[in-house]
N, C-alpha and C positions, 0 to 999 in steps of 0.2 A: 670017638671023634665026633665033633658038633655040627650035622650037614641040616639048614638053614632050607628050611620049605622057600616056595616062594615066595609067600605072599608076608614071612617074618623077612624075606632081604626087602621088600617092600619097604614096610616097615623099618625097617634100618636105613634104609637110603631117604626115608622122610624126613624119618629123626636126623641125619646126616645133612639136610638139603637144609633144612629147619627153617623153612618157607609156613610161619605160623598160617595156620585155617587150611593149609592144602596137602595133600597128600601125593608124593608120585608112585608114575604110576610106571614106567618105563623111562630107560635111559640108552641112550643109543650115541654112535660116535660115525658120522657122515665121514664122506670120502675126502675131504679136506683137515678132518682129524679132531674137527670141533664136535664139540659133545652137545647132546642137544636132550633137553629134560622131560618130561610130557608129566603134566601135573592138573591135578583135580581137586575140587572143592568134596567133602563127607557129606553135604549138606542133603538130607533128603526130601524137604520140603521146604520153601520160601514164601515170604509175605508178598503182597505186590503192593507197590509202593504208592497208585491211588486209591485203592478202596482199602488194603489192609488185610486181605481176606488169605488166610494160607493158601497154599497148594501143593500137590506132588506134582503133577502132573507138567512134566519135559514135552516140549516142543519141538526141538532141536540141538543138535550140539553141534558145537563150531570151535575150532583152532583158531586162538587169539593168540601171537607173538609178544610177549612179556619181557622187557628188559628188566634184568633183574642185580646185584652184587656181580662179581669175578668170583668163582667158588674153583682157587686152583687155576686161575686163566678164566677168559671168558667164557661162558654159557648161553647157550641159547635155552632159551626158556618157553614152552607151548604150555595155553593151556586150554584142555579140555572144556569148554565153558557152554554152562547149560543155559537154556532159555525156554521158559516157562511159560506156562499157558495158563492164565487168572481163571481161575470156578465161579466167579460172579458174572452172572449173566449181563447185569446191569452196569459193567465195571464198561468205562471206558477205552481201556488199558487190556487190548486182548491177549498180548502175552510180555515178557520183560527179558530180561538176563539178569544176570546175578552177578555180586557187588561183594568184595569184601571190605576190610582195613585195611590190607594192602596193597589189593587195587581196585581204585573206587571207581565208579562209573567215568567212562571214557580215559578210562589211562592206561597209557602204554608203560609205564616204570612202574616199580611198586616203591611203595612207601621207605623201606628201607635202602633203595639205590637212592635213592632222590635226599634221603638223611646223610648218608654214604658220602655222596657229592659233595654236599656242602659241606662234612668234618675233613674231608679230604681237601678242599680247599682252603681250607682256614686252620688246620694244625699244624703246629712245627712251622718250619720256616715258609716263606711267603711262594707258592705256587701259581702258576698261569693257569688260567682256566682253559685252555686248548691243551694242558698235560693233564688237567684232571677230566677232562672228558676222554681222552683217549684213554685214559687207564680204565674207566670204566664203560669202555665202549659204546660213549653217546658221542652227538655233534656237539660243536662249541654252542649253537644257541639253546638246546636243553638242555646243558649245564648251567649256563648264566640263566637261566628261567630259574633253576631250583633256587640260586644266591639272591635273584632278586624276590621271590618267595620269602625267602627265611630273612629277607632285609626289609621287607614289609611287617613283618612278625616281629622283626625287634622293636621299628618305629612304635607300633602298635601298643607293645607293652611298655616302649621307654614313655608314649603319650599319655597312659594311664596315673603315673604318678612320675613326672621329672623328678631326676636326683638331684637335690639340694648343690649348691656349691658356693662356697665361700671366696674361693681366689679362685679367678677365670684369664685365663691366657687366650690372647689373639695375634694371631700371625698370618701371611701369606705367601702362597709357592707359585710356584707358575705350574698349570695343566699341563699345556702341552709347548711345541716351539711357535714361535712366534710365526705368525700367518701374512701377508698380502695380498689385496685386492685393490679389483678397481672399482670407482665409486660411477655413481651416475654421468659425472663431468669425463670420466678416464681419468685422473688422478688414483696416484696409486694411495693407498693408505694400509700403515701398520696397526697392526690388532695382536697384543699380547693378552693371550687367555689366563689369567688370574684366576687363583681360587682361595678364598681365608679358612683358615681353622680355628676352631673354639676347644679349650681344651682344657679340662678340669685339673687344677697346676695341683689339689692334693696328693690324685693318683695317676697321673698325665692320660688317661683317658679322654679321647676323642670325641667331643658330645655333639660335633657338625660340622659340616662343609658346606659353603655356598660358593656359586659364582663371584667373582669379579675382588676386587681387594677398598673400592671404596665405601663413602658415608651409608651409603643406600641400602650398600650390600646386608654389612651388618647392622643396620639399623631394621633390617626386614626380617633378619635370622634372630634380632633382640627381642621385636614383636610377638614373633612367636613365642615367646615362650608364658608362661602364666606369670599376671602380676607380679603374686607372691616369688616367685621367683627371682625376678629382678630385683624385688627389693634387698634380698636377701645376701647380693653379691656383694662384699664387702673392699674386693678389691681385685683390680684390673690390671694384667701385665702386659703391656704393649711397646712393638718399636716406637721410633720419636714419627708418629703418623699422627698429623693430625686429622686428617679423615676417620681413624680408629677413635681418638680421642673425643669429637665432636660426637660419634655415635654414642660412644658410652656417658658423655654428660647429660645425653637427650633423654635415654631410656635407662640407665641406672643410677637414679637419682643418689643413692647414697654408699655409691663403688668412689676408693680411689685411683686414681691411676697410677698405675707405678710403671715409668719407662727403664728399658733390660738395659743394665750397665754394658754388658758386652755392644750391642748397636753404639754404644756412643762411645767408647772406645774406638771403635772402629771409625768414627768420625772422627777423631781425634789422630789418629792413623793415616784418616783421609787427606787431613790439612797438612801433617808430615810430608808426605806424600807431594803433594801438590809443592811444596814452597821448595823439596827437592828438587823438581820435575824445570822449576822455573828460574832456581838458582845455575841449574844446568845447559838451559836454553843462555840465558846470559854469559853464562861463562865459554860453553865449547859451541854455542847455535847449534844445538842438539838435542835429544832427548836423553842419549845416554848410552854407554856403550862399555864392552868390557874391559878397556884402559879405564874409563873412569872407575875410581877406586869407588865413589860415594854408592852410584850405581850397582857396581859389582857386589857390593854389602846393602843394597836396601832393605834387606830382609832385617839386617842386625840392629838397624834404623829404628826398628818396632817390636823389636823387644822390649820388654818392661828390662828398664835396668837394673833392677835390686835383682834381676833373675839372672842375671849375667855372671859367668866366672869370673875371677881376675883379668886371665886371659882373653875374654871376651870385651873387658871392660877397656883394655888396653887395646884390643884392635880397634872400640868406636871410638876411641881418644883420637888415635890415628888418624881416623876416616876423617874427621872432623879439622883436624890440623890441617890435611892435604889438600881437600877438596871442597873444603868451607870455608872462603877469606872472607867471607862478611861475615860470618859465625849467625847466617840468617837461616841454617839447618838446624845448627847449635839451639838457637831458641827458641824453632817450633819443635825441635826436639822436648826442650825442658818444658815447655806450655803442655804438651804433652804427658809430659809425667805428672804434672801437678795433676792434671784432671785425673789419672789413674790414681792418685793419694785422694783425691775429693770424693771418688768414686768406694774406695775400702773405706771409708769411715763408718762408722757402725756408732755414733751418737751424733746429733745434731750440733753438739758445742764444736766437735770436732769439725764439723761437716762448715757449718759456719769459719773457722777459723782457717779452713784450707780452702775455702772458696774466695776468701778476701788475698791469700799468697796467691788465685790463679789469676784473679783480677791483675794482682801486681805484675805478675809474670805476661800477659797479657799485652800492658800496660808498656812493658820494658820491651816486649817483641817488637811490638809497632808494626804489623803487618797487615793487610786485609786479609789474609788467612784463617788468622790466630782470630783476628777480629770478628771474623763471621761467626769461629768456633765460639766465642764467648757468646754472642748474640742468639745462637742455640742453644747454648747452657743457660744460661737466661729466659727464654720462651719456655724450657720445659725444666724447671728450678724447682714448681711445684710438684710435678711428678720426681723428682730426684729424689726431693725429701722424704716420698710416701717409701721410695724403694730404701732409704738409707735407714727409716723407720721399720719398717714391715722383712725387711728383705728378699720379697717376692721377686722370683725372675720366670722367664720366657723359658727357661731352660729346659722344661720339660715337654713345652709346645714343640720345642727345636728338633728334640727329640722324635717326638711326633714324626715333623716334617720329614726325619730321617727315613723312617720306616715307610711314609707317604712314598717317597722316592723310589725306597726298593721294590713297593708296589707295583709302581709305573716302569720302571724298569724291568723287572720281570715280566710285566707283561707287554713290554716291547712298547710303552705309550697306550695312549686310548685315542679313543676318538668321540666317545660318547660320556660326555660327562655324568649323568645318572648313574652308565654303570663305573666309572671311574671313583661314584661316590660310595657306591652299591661295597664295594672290593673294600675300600678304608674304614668304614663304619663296622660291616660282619668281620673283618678280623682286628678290627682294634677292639671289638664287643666281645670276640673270642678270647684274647690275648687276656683282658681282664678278668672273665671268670674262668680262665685253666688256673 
């Protein structure tokens, strides 16, 4: 049978620990049941780090408390650390301590907790940085120390050579909830924290965030980027914002814009909406209620119709019949549908030949509803074209946004925008190369 000298369990419990450059040397397990490791560097002689001059010669040795992995549950981790005494008479530097790769002068972690931290934050689904410090038994602000480390190291090598992009998505979420104060006068004033995202539509990859959703914003985040760059954008997905739009005529002289069908859809929904909302005030001096049939079906109101069953089709006949006597729902209904037929077209001939039936329909509504809708479509006619051409969408920004969300959600909000950006950037950079 195999009985194991000391100093080979030694050695196995090194190889076991596999703590590279150190060696333990004892393990022991305190009256609270925590293990505790005592570990040492082989080194037998060091350089001193102002003159360069060897040395053997130990000065002292001291117990340094090393956060280190969970190995099985937490560890506490000691290490024997020497400190040397320079042979050069003339050295400034009478004595030093010793340094390794894994933990370099003045650190309390070594190298691979602090790698640790950061894959543990950013793989698999989206974690709180107060669960990943507790797992590895640091505080929330030495956790977020390592994320904002390894979020300066991606800037760093994303600055070195920016990744090309062809079709650039822009959009905006809100930070946090909406804030008030009082101003110098005591007047109150609201302050909604905005934040935009840019977002490469090939591989919906997150390439920034900045403050705020206007011209300024991204016209500051366009700046940065290198000439060649900007020139290079060929095309731009944006809501119907002209603030987004005026930035990118400024600074990407030869991007189109293409605005997301869905956003004007949902415009198109909006004036539905609305011309119900008012045909109802007229009729019951209401807003609506669950006797109203019209109300009680708003939902089936915004449906695309060719998506409707039979059955479906037959209860908006209904709705229409009972609670529409000016049939003034009836035709922001249909004004509606036309623009979702002007919206699928996928050639110009066609695009052209459904935009003159939405004029008609328009025309035959007669509403200030319908009439604003058209004067929208109209302002942004040339971005319709670029999308009916190109069929670039928002879609993957939206995307984006979703994940943005789970973000802040998970981590119960933020409060500090840096590291709110800190979190979106290292795991949309993670997400990309797993």
């Amino acid at each position: 049978m195999f009985k194991p000298t000391v100093e080979a369990a030694l050695q196995a419990a090194s190889v076991l620990f596999n703590l590279p450059e150190y060696r333990v040397l004892a393990t022991v397990r305190d009256e609270t049941g925590r293990r505790e490791v005592f570990v040492e560097t082989p080194a037998g002689e060091a350089a001193c780090p102002s003159c360069g001059v060897f040395t053997a010669r130990v000065h002292q040795r001291t117990q340094q408390r090393v956060r280190d992995v969970p190995f099985d549950g937490l560890v506490t981790v000691w290490w024997i650390k020497k400190r040397w005494r320079c042979g050069e008479s003339r050295c400034g530097k009478a004595t030093f301590t010793e340094s390794t790769d894994q933990v370099p002068p003045r650190a309390r972690l070594t190298t691979r907790l602090k790698d640790r931290i950061v894959a543990a934050a950013l793989s698999g689904e989206v974690r709180a940085v107060d669960r990943v410090a507790g797992e590895h038994g640091v505080a929330w602000p030495t956790a977020m120390r390592q994320l904002t480390r390894a979020r300066a190291e991606h800037v760093a090598q994303a600055a070195d050579r920016p990744r090309l992009v062809r079709a650039l998505g822009i959009d905006e979420h809100r930070f946090r909830s909406v804030r008030w104060y009082r101003d110098d006068d005591g007047k109150w004033q609201r302050i909604e924290p905005w934040m935009t995202t840019f977002t490469d539509l090939a591989t919906g990859q997150v390439i920034g965030v900045v403050d705020g959703r206007d011209s300024s914003a991204v016209k500051g985040w366009l700046r940065s980027r290198p000439r060649w760059w900007r020139h290079r954008v060929a095309v731009v997905a944006i809501d119907p914002s002209a603030a987004f739009r005026s930035a990118v005529r400024d600074l990407l002289p030869k991007a189109r814009v293409s605005v997301d069908h869905f956003h004007l859809v949902k415009v198109g929904n909006d004036m539905l909406t609305a011309v119900r909302r008012r045909v109802s005030w007229d009729r019951h001096n209401r807003r609506g209620r669950g006797t109203d049939i019209a109300w009680a079906h708003r939902l089936l109101l915004l449906r695309g119709y060719d998506s409707l069953s039979p059955r479906g089709r037959e209860k908006l006949n209904t709705v229409l019949e009972v609670d529409d006597p000016t049939h003034e729902v009836a035709a922001a209904g249909g004004v509606k549908e036309q623009l979702r037929r002007l919206l699928a077209c996928t050639t110009m001939a066609d695009a052209t030949r459904e935009r003159a039936l939405f004029n008609q329909c328009v025309t035959w509504a007669a509403m200030p509803e319908t009439t604003r809708l058209k004067k929208t479509i109209d302002t942004w006619w040339r971005a319709i074209t670029t999308f009916i051409r190109t069929r670039v969408t928002n879609a993957k920004t939206e995307a984006a946004n979703v994940t943005i969300k789970n973000i802040k959600r998970t981590g119960r909000g933020y409060r500090s925008p840096e590291n709110y950006q800190c979190r979106i950037m290292l795991y949309n950079a993670a997400r990309m190369t797993a």
